[in-house]
C-alpha positions in Angstrom: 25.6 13.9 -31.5 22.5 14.3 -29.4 20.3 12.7 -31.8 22.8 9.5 -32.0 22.5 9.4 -28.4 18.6 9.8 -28.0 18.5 6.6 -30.5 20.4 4.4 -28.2 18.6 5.4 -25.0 14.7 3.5 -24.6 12.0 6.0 -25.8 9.7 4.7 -23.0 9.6 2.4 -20.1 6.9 0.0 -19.0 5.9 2.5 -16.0 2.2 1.8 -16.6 2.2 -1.8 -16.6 4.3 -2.0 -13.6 2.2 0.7 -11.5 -0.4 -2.3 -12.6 1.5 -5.5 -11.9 2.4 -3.8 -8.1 -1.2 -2.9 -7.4 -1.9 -6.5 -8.3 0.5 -7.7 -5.6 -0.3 -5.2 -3.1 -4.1 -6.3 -3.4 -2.6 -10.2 -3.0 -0.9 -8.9 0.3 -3.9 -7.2 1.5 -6.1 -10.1 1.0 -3.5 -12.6 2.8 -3.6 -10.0 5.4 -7.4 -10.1 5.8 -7.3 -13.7 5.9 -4.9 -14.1 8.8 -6.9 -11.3 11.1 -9.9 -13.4 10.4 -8.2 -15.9 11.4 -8.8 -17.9 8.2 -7.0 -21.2 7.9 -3.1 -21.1 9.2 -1.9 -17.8 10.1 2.0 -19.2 9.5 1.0 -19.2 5.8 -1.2 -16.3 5.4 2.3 -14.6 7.0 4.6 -16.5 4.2 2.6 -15.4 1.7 2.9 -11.5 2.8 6.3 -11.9 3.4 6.3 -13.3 -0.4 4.3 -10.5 -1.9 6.6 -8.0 -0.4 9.2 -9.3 -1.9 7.5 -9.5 -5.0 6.5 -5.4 -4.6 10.1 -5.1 -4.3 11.2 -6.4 -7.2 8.3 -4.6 -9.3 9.6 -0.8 -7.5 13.0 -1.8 -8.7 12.3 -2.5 -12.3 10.3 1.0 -11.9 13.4 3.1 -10.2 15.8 1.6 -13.3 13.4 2.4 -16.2 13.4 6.0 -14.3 17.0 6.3 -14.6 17.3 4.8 -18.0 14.3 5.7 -20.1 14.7 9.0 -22.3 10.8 10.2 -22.1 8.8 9.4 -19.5 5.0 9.9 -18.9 5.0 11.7 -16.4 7.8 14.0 -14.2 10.2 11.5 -13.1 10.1 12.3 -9.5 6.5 11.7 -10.0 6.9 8.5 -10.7 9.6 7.3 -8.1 7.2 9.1 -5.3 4.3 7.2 -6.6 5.8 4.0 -6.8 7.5 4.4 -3.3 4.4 5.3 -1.4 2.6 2.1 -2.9 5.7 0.0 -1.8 5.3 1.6 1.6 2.0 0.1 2.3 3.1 -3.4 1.1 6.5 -2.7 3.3 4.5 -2.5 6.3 1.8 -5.3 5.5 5.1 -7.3 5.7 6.1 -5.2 9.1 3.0 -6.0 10.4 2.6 -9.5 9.6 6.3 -10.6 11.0 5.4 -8.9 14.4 2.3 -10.8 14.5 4.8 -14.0 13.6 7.4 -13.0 16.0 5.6 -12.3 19.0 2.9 -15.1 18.8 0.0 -13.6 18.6 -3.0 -16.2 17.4 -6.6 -13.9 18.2 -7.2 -10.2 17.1 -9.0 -7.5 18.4 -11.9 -6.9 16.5 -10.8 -3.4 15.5 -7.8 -4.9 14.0 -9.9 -6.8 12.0 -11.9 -3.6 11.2 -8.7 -2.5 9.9 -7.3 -5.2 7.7 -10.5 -4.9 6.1 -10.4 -1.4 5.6 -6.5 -2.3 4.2 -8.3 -4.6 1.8 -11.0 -2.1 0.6 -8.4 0.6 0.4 -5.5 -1.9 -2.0 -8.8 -2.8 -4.3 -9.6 0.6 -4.6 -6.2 1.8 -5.2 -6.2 -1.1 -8.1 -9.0 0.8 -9.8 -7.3 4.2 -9.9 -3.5 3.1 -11.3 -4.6 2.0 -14.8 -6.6 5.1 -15.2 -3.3 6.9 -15.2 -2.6 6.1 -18.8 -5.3 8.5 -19.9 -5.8 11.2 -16.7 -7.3 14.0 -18.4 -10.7 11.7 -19.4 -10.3 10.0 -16.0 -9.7 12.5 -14.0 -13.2 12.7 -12.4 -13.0 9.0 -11.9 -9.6 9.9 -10.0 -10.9 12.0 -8.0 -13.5 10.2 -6.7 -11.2 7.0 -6.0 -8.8 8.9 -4.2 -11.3 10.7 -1.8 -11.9 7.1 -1.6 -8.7 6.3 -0.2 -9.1 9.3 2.1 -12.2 8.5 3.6 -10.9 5.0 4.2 -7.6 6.0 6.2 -10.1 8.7 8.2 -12.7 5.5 9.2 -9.0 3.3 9.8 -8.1 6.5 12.2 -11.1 5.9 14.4 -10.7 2.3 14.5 -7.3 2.7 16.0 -8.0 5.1 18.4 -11.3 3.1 19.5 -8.9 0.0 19.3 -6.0 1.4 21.5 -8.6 2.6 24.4 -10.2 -0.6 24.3 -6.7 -2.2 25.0 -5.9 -0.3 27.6 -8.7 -0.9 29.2 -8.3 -4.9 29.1 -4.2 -4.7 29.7 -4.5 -2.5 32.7 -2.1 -5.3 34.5 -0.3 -6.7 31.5 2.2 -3.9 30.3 3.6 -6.6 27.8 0.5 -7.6 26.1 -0.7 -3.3 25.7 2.8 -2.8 24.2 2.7 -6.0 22.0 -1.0 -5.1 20.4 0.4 -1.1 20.2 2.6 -2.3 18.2 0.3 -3.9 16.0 -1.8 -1.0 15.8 0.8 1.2 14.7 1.6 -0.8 11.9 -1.9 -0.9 10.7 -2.1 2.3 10.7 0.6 3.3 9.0 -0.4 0.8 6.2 -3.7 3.1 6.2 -1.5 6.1 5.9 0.4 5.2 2.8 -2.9 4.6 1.2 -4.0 7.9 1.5 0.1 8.8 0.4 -0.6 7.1 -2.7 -4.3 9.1 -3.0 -2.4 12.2 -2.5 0.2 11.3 -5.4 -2.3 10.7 -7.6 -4.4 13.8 -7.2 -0.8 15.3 -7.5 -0.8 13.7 -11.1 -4.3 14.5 -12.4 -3.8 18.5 -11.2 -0.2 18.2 -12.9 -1.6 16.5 -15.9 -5.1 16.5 -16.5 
């Protein structure tokens, strides 16, 4: 009876090609990010097109969750895998956060530490690229691994210090404009925490390679 059901349940899911096709997307998301701090052509599309990747990320981390639930043998543990696909949908979830507060409350120039940080997003998303299709065979990449996610670390530790610079050069400009110090906060907070799930997603993946590897 248990081998007739084993035959009608998938033997494997597409995990690794998905971890890939959502790294894709949150690379596209980090680069239409990039463009609107730089202020790079019209910010109402740069914003459409995060808006369009997240939705895109979304559907990616839900093909991942049902494979979870439906494939027999998977590659790794499966809690693994829903953790690791839910920290890299994070930092697309709040690329999307961050864009629609930009869109909602107006806001046309940046600071130049934001920019700092959306290129620091983009350096982290292309480096986090790199490391996902080395998953399929961790125990020879496993150096490799470890190097990109100190990477990632390294990155959210510079991003840290471009926030705090960035929040105590605001206050010094907003001392009478409460509104504009709690509008740019708020954009601050969401690129940090964009920063943060990067180094979520490091941590998963060292998680992996001293599981696995």
């Amino acid at each position: 009876m248990l081998g007739w059901f084993h035959k009608l349940m998938p033997s494997q899911g597409r995990f690794f090609d998905l971890f890939e096709a959502h790294a894709a997307v949150t690379v596209s998301a980090a680069e239409a990010m990039s463009r609107l701090f730089h202020a790079e052509g019209d910010l109402g599309d740069h914003i459409a097109d995060i808006v369009r990747r997240e939705h895109e990320a979304d559907d990616v981390t839900r093909e991942v969750l049902q494979d979870v639930r439906r494939v027999f043998v998977t590659p790794f543990d499966r809690s693994a895998i829903s953790d690791l696909i839910g920290v890299m949908d994070d930092a697309v979830d709040q690329m999307n956060q961050t864009a629609t507060t930009i869109d909602l409350y107006g806001i046309h120039a940046f600071d130049p530490q934001m920019v700092a940080m959306s290129d620091a997003i983009l350096e982290a998303a292309r480096t986090a690229q790199e490391a996902i299709p080395l998953l399929r065979n961790l125990a020879p990449n496993a150096a490799r691994l470890h190097e990109l996610t100190e990477r990632l670390v390294r990155i959210e530790g510079r991003a840290d210090d471009m926030h705090a610079a960035g929040l105590r050069q605001l206050f010094a400009n907003t001392q009478n404009d409460a509104m504009a110090f709690v509008v740019r906060r708020e954009i601050y907070s969401h690129l940090e925490r964009v920063c943060d799930r990067f180094e979520d997603v490091a941590n998963e993946i060292q998680g992996l390679v001293i599981d696995h590897a």
